[in-house]
C-alpha positions in Angstrom: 21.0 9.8 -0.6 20.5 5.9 -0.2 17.3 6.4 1.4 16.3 9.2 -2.0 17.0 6.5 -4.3 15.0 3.8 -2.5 12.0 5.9 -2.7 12.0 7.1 -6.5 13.1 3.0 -7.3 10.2 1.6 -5.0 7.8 4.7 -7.0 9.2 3.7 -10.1 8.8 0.1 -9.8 5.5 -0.5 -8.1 3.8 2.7 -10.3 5.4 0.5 -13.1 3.8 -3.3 -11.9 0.6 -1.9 -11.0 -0.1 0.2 -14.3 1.4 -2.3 -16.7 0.5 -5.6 -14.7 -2.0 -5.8 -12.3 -4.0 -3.0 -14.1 -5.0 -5.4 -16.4 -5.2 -8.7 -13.9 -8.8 -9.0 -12.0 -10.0 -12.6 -10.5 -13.9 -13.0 -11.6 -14.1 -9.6 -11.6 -14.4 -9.2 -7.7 -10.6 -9.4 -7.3 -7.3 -7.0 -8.1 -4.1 -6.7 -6.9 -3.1 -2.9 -5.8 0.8 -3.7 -5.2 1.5 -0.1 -5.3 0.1 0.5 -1.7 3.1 -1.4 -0.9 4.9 2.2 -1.8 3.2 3.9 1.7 3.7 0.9 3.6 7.7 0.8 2.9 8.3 4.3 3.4 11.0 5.4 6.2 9.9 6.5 9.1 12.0 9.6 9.6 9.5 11.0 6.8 7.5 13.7 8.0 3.4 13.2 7.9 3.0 16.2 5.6 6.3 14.4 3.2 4.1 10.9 3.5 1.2 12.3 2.4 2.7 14.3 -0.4 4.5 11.4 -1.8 1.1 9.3 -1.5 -1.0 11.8 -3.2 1.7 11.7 -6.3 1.4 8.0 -6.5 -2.3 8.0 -6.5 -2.4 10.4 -9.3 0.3 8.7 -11.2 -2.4 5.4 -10.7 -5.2 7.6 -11.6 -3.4 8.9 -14.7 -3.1 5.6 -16.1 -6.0 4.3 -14.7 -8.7 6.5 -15.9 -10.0 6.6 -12.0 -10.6 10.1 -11.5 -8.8 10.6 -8.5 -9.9 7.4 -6.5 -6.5 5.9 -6.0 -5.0 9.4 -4.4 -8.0 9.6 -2.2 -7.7 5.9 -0.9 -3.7 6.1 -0.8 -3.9 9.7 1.5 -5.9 8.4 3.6 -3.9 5.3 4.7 -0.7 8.2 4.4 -2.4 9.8 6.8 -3.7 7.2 9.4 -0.8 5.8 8.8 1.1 6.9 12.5 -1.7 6.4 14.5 -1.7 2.5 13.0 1.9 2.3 13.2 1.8 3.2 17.3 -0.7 0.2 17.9 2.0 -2.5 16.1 5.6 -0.9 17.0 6.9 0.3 20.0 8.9 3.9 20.0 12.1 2.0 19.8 11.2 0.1 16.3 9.6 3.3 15.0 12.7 5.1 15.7 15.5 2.6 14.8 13.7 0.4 11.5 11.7 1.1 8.3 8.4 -1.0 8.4 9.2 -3.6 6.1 9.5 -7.4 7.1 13.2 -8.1 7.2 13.5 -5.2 10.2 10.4 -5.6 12.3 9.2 -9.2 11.4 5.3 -10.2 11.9 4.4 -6.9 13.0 4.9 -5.8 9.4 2.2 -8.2 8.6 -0.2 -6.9 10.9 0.2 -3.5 10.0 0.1 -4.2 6.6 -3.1 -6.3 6.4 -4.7 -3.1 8.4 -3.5 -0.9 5.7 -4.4 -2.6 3.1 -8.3 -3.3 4.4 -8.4 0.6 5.1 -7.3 1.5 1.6 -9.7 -1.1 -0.3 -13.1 -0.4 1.8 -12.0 3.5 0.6 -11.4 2.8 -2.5 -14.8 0.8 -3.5 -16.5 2.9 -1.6 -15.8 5.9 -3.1 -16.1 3.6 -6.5 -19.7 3.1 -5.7 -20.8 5.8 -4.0 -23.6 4.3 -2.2 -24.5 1.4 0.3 -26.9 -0.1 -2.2 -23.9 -2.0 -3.4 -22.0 -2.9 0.2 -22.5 -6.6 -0.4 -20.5 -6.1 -3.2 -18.1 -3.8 -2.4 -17.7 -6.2 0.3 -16.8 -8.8 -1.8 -14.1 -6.7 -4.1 -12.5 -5.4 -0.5 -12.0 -9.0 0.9 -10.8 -10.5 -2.2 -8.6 -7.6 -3.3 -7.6 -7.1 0.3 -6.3 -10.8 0.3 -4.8 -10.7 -3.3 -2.9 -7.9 -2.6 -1.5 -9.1 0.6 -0.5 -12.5 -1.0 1.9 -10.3 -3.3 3.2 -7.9 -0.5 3.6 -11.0 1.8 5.7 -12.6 -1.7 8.0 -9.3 -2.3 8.8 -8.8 1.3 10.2 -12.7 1.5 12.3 -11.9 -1.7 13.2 -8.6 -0.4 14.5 -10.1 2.6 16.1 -13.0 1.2 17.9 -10.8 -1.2 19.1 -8.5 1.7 20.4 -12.1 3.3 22.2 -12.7 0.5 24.2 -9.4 0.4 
């Protein structure tokens, strides 16, 4: 039941931050923060693939919804739900994947690695598909490493709180 409640709260939260918040925050225009990746990165591992991707695709169209984005967000988001076990086998080994969640308090620096991976998959999707051509890859280049970075300075941030609030229980 826990483990229910941590998923509609994390939904609820980051669907929240992003929509309200970093919806409206962009850095010269080439930067934006997409915290609510943070959603697929957290989930438990005992989650089926087909449950993962499920849950993804309803946070990218609650993101779409609000973002007027016409479905970009869910494409981006399913496809990191879905590579998503192949790029957890290169960073954790069966034992982690069956005994810990991916977040940084349980697996440490591997977190980071996998999420950096996510997180570059999801943004080169997700101005890709904004674009739609390679005319533009210089810029979507740009927006991917900027955004890419921005976003993990803020999953990097909530993970040290998450953990130090853990610590403190």
């Amino acid at each position: 039941m826990k483990n229910y409640l941590s998923i509609v709260w994390d939904f609820l939260l980051l669907g929240a931050l992003q929509v309200l918040f970093f919806n409206q925050v962009h850095l010269f225009g080439a930067g934006s923060v997409f915290i609510y990746v943070l959603f697929v990165l957290r989930l438990p591992l005992q989650i089926s693939s087909t449950g993962v991707m499920l849950l993804s695709a309803m946070m990218g169209v609650f993101i779409d919804v609000f973002s007027q984005s016409f479905g970009l967000h869910t494409a981006a988001i399913v496809l990191i739900a879905y590579l998503r076990p192949s790029i957890l086998r290169m960073f954790f080994s069966p034992e982690e994947r069956e005994k810990y969640a991916p977040t940084y308090g349980l697996v440490g620096a591997n977190f980071f690695k996998y999420a950096v991976l996510m997180i570059l998959i999801h943004h080169i999707t997700l101005f890709m598909l904004e674009a739609f051509s390679f005319k533009y890859m210089v810029s979507v280049l740009i927006k991917t490493l900027t955004s890419s970075l921005l976003t993990f300075l803020f999953v990097f941030v909530l993970e040290i709180i998450k953990r130090k609030n853990i610590r403190q229980w």
